[in-house]
LUMZA-722677 format. One line per 5 residues: number of its first residue (from 1); their letters; for each residue y, x, z of N, C-alpha, C, O, CB. Coordinates in steps of 0.1 Angstrom, whole numbers, plus 2048, in hexadecimal, padded with zeros to 3 digits. Glycine has a CB too. Example, Ala and Ser with C-alpha at 12.3 -4.5 7.8 and 13.67 -1.06 7.14 Angstrom:
! residues 2
1) AS) 7C7/884/84E/7D3/87B/84E/7DF/884/84E/7DF/88E/855/7D3/871/85A | 7EA/880/847/7F5/889/847/800/881/84F/80B/886/850/7FA/88D/839
END
This chain:
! residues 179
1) XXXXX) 787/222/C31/78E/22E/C34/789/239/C2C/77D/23D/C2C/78E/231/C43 | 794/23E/C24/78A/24D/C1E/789/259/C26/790/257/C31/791/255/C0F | 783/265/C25/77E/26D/C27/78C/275/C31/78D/277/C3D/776/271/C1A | 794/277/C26/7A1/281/C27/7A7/278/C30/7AF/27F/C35/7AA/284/C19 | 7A8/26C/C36/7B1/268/C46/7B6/25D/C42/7B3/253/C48/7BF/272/C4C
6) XXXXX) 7C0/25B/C36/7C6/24C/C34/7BA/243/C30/7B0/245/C2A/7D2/24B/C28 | 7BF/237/C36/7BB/22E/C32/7C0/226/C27/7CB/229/C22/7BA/229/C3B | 7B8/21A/C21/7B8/216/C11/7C0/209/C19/7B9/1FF/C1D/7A6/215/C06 | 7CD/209/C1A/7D4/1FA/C1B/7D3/1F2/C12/7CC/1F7/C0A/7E1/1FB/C1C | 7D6/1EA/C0F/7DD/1E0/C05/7E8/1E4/BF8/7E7/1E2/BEC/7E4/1D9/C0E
11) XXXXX) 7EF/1E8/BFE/7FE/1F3/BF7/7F6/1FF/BF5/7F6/200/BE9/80F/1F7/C05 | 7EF/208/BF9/7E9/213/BF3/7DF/211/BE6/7E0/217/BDC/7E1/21A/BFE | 7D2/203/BE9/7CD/200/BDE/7D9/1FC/BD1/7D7/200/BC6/7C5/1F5/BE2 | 7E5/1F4/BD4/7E6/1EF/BCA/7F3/1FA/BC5/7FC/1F7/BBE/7E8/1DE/BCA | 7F0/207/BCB/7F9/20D/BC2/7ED/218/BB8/7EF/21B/BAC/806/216/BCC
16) XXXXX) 7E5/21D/BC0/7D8/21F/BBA/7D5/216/BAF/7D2/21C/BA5/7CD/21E/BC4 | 7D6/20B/BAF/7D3/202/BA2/7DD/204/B95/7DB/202/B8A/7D3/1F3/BA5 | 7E3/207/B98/7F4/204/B95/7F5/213/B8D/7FA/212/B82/802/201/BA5 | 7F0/221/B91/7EF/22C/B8D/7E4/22C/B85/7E2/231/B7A/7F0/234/B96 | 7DD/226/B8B/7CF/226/B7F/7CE/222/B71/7C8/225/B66/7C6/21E/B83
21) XXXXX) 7D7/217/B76/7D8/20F/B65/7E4/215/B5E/7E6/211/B52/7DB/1FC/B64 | 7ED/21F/B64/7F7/227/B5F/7F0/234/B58/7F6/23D/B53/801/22C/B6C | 7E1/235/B57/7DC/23F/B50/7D8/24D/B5A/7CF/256/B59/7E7/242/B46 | 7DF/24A/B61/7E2/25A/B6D/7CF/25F/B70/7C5/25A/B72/7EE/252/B85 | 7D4/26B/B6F/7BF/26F/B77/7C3/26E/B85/7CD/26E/B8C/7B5/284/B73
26) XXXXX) 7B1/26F/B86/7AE/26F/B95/7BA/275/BA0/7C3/271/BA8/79F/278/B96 | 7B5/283/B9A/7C1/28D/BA0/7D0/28B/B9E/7D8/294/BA3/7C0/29B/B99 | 7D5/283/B98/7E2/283/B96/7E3/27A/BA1/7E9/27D/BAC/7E8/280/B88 | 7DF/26F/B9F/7DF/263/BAC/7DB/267/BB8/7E2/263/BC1/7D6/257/BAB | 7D4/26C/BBB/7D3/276/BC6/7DD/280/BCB/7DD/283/BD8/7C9/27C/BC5
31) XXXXX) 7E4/286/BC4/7F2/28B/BC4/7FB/284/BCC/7FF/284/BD8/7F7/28B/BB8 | 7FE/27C/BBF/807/272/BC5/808/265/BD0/811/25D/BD4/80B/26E/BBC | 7F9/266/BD5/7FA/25C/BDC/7F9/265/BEC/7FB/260/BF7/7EE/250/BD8 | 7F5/273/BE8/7F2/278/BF9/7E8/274/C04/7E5/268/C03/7FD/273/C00 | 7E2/27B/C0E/7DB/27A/C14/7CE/278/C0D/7C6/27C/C16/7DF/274/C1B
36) XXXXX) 7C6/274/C04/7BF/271/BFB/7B9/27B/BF1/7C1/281/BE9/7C6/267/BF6 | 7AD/27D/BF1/7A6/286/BE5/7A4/27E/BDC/7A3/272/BDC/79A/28C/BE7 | 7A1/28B/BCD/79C/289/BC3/790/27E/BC4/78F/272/BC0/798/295/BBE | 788/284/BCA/77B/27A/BCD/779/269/BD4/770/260/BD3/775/283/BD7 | 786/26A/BDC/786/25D/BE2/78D/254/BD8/78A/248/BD6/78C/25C/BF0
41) XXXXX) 797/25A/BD1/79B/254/BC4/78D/24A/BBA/78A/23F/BB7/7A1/261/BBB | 789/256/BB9/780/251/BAA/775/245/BB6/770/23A/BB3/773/265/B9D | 775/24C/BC1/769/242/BC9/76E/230/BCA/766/226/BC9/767/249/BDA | 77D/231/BCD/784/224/BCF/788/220/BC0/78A/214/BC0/791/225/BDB | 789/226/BB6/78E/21D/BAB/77B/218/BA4/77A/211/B9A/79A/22A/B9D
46) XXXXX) 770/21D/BAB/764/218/BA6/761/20D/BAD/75E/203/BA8/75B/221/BA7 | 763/20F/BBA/75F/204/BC3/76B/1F9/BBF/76A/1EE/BC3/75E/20A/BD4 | 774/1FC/BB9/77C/1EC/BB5/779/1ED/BAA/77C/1E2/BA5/78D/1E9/BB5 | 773/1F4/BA1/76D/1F0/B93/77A/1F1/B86/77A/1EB/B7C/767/1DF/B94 | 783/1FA/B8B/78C/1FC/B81/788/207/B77/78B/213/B76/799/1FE/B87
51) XXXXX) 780/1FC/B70/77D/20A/B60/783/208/B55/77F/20F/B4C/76F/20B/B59 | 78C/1FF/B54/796/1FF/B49/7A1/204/B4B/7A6/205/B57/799/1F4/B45 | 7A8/20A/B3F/7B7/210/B41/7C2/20F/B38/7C1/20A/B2D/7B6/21E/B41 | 7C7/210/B3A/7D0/205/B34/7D5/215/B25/7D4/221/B27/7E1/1FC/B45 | 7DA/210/B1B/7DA/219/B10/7E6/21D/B13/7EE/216/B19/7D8/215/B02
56) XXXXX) 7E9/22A/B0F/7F3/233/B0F/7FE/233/B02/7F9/235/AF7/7ED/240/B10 | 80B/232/B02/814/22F/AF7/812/23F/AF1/81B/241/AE9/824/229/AFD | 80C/249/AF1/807/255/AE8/7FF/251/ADF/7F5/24B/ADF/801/25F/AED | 80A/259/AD4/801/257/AC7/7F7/255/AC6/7F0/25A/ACE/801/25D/AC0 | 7EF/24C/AB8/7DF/251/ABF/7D6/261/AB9/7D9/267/AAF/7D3/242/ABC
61) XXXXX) 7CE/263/AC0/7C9/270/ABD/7C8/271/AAD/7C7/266/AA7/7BA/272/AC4 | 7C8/279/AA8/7C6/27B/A99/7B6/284/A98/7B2/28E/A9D/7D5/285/A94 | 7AF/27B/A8E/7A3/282/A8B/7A2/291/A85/7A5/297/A7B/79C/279/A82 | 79C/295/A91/79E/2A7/A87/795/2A8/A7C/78B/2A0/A7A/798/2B8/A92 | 799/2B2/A74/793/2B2/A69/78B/2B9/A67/78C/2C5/A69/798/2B2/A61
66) XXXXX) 77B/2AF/A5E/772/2B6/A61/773/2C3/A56/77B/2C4/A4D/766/2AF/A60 | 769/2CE/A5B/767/2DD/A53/75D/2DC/A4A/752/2D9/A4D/764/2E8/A5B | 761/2E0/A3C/759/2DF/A36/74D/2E8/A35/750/2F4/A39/75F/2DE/A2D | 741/2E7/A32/733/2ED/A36/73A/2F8/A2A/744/2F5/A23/722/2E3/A33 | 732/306/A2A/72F/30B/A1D/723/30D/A1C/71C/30C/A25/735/316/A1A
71) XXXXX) 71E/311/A10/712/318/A0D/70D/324/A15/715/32C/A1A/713/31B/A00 | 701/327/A16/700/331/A20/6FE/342/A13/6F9/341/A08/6F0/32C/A2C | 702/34D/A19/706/356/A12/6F4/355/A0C/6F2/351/A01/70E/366/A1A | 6E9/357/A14/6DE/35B/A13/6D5/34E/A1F/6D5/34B/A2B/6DE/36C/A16 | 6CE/34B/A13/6C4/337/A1C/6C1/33F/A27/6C7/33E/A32/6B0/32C/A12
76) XXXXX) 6B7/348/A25/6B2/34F/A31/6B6/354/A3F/6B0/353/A49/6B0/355/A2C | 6C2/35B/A3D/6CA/35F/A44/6D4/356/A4A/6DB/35A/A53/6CF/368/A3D | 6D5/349/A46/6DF/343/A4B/6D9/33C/A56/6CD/33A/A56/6E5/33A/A42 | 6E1/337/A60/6DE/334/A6F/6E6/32B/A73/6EE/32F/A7B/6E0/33F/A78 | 6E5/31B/A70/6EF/312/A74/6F1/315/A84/6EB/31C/A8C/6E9/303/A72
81) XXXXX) 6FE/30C/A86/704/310/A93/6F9/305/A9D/6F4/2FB/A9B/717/30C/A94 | 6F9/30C/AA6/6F1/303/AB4/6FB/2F9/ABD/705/2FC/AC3/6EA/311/AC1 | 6F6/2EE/ABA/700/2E8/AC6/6F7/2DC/ACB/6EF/2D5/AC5/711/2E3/AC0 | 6FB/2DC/AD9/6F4/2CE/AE0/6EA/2D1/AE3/6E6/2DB/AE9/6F2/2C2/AD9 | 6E0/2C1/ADF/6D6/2C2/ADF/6CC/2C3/AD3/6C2/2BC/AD1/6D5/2BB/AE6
86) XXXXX) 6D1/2CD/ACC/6C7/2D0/AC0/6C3/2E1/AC8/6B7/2E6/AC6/6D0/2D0/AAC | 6CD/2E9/ACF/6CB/2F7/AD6/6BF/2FB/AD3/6BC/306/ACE/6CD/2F7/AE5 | 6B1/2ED/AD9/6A6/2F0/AD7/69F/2EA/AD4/694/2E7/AD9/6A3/2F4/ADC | 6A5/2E7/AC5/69B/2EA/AB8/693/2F0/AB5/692/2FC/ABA/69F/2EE/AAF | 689/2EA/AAA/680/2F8/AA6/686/2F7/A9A/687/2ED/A94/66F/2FA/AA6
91) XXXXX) 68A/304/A97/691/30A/A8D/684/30C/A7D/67C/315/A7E/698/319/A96 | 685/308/A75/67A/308/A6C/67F/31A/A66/68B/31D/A69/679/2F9/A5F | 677/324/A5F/677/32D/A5E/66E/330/A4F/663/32B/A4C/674/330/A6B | 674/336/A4A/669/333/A38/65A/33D/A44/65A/344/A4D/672/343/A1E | 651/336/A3B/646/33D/A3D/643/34C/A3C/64B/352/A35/641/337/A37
96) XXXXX) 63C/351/A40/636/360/A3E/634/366/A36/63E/36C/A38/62E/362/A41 | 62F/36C/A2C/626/370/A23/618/36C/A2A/617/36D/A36/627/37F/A20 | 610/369/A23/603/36A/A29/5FA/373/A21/5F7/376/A16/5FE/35D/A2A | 5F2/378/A38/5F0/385/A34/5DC/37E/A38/5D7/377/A40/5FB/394/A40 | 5D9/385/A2E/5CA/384/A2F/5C1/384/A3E/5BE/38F/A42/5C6/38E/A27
101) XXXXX) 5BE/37C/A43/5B7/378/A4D/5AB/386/A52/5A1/386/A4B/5B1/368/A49 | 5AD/38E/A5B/5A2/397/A5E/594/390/A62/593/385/A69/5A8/39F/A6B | 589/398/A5C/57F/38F/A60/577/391/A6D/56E/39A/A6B/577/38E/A56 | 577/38C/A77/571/393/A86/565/388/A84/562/37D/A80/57D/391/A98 | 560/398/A8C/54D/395/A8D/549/390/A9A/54B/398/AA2/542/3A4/A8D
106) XXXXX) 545/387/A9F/543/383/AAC/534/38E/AB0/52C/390/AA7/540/370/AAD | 532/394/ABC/527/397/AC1/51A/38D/AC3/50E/38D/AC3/52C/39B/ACB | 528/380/AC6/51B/377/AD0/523/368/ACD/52F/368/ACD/51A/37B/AE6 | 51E/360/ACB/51E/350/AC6/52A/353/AD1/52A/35A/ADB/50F/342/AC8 | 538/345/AC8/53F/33E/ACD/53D/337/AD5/543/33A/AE0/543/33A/AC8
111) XXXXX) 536/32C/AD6/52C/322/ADF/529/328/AEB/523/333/AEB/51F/31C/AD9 | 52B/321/AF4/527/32A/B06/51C/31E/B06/520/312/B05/537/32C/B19 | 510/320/B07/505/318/B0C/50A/312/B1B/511/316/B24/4F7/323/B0D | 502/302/B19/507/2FA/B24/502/300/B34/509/300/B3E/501/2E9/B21 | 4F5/305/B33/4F3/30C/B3E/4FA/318/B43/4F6/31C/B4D/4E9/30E/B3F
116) XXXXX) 505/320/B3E/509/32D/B41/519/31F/B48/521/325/B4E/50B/33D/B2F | 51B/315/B48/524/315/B4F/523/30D/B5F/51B/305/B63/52E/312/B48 | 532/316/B67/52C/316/B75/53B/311/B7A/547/311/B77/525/329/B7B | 532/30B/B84/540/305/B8D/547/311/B97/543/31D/B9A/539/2F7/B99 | 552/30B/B9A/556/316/BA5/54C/31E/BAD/54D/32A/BAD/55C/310/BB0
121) XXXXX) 540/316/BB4/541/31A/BC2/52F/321/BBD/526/325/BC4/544/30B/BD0 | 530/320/BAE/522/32B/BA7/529/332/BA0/523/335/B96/516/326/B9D | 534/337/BA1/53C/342/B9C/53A/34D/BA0/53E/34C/BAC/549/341/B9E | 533/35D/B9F/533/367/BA0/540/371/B9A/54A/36F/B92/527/368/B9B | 53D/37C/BA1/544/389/B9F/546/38F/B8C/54F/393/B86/53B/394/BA8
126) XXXXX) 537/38C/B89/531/38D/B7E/535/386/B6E/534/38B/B63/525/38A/B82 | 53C/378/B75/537/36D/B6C/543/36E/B64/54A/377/B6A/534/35E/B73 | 549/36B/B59/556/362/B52/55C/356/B5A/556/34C/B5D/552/35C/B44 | 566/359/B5B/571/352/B69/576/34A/B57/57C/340/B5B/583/361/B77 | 576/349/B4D/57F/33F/B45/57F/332/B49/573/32E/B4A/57D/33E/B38
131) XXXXX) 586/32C/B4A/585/320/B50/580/312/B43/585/314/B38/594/31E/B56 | 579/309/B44/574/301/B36/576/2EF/B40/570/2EA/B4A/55B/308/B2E | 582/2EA/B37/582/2DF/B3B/594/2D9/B42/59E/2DF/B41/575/2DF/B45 | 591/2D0/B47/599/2CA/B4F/598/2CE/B5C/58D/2CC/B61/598/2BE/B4E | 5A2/2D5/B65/59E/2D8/B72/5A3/2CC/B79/5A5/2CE/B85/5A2/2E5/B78
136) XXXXX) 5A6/2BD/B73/5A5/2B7/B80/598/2AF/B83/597/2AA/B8E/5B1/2AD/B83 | 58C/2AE/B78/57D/2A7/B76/575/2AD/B7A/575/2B9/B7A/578/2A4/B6A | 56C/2A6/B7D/55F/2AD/B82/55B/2B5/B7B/557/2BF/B81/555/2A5/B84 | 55B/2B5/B6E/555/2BB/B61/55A/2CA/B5F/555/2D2/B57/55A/2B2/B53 | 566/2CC/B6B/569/2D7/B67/560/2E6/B6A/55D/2E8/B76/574/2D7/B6B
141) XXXXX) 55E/2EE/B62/55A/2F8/B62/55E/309/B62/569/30D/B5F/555/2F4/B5B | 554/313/B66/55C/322/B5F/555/326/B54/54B/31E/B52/55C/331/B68 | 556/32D/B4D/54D/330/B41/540/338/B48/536/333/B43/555/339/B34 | 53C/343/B52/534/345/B5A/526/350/B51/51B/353/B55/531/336/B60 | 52F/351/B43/523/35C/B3A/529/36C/B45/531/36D/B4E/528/35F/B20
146) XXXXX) 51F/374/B40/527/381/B43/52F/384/B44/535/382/B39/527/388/B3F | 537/388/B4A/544/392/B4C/547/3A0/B46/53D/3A6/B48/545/395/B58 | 54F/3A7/B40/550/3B2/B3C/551/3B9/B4C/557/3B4/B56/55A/3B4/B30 | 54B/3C4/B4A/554/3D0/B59/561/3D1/B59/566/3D7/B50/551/3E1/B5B | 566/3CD/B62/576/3D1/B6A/57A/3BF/B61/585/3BA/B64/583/3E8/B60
151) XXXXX) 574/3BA/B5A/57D/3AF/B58/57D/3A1/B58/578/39F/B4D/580/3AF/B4F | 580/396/B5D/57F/38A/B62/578/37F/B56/574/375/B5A/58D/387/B68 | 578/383/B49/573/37B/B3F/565/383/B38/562/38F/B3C/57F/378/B35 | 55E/37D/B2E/555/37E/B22/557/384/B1B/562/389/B1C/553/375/B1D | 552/387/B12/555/393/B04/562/386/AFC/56E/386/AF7/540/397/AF5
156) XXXXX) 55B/37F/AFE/561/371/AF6/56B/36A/AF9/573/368/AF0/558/366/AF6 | 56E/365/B07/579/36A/B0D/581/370/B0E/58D/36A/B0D/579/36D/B10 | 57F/37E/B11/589/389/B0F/593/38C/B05/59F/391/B06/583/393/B0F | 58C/387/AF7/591/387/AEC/59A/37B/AE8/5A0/37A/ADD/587/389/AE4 | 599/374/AF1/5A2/36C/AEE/5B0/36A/AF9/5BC/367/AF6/59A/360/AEB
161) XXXXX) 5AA/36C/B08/5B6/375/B15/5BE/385/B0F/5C9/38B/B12/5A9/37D/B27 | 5B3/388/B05/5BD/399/B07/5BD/3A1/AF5/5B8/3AA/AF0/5AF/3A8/B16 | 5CA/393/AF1/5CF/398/AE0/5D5/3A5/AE5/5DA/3A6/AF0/5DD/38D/AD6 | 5D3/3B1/AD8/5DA/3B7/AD3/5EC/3B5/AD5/5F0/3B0/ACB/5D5/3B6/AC9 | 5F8/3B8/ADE/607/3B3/AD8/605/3B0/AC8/60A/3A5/AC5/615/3BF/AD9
166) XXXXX) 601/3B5/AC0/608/3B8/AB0/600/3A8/AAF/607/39E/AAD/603/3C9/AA2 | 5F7/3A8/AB0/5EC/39D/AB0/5F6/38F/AB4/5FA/386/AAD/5DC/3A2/ABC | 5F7/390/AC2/5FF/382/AC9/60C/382/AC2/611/378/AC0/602/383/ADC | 611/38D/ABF/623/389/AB4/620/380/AA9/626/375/AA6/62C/399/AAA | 615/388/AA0/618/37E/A91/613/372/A98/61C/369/A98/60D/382/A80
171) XXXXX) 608/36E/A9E/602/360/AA3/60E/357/AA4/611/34E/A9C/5FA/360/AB2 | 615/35C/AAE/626/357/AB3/630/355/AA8/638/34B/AA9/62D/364/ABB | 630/35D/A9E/638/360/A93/62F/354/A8B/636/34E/A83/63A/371/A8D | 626/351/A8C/61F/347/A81/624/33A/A87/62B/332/A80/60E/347/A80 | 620/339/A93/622/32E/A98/632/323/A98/634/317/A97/61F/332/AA3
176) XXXX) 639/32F/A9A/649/32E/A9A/64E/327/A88/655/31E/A85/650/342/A9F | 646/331/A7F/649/32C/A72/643/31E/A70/648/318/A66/643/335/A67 | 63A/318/A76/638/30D/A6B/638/301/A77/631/2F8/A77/626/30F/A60 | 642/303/A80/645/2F7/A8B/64B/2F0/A83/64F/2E5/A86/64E/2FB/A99
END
């Protein structure tokens, strides 16, 4: 019995069959047959397994024609169209100029000595909260050197939690070019 009240007779299936292989959609047969939804349609022509259809005496479709590409006014500037699943692509991008690398002075070695690190529960107020490792292993650690005042990381740290914007764009902008 479907949903909507009639029941699926004998004479209802085999006119349901009979429309189906006439091409008709869901909704049209559902129309014309009454009492019956869209939905119980497509549900009873699955459950009898009618996935063939019988061909239509309409012409057949004519292949549209494809568009020819042009050249782009300017390589650079040009922006193929997005479709599907290319949307998200990485789009290659000519490179940058490249701009001479600033030379930064560390205060204090890169390398955090194995004793400055501390588990959670030897974590101070004081210490560098950076986290070093895997947090689901035992092995995991905080970095646990000094802290700057007012801030949750290291000199060493910090500098790497708290770019400059202009600093984090080109990084971004580099990154983006040579994906």
């Amino acid at each position: 019995m479907s949903d909507a009240g009639l029941p699926w007779t004998e004479e209802r299936v085999e006119l349901l069959k009979k429309l189906w292989a006439d091409g008709l959609s869901a909704s049209q047969i559902a129309g014309q047959m009454g009492g019956v939804t869209r939905n119980a349609v497509i549900g009873k022509v699955h459950r009898l397994g009618l996935s063939g259809r019988a061909k239509t005496n309409a012409a057949p479709a004519q292949p549209r024609p494809r568009k020819v590409a042009r050249a782009p006014s300017h390589p650079l500037t040009h922006r193929p169209a997005v479709h599907g699943n290319t949307a998200l692509a990485a789009h290659l991008r000519a490179a940058p100029e490249a701009e001479p690398e600033p030379e930064i002075a560390f205060d204090e070695d890169v390398v955090i000595p194995m004793s400055e690190r501390v588990t959670i529960m030897e974590l101070r107020d004081s210490m560098c909260r950076w986290p070093m490792g895997d947090p689901t292993t035992p092995e995991f650690r905080f970095c646990g050197a000094k802290a700057l005042t007012s801030l949750p990381y290291c000199v060493h740290h910090s500098r790497i939690a708290y770019q400059p914007v202009a600093e984090r764009r080109r990084d971004r902008d580099r990154r983006v070019a040579y994906r």
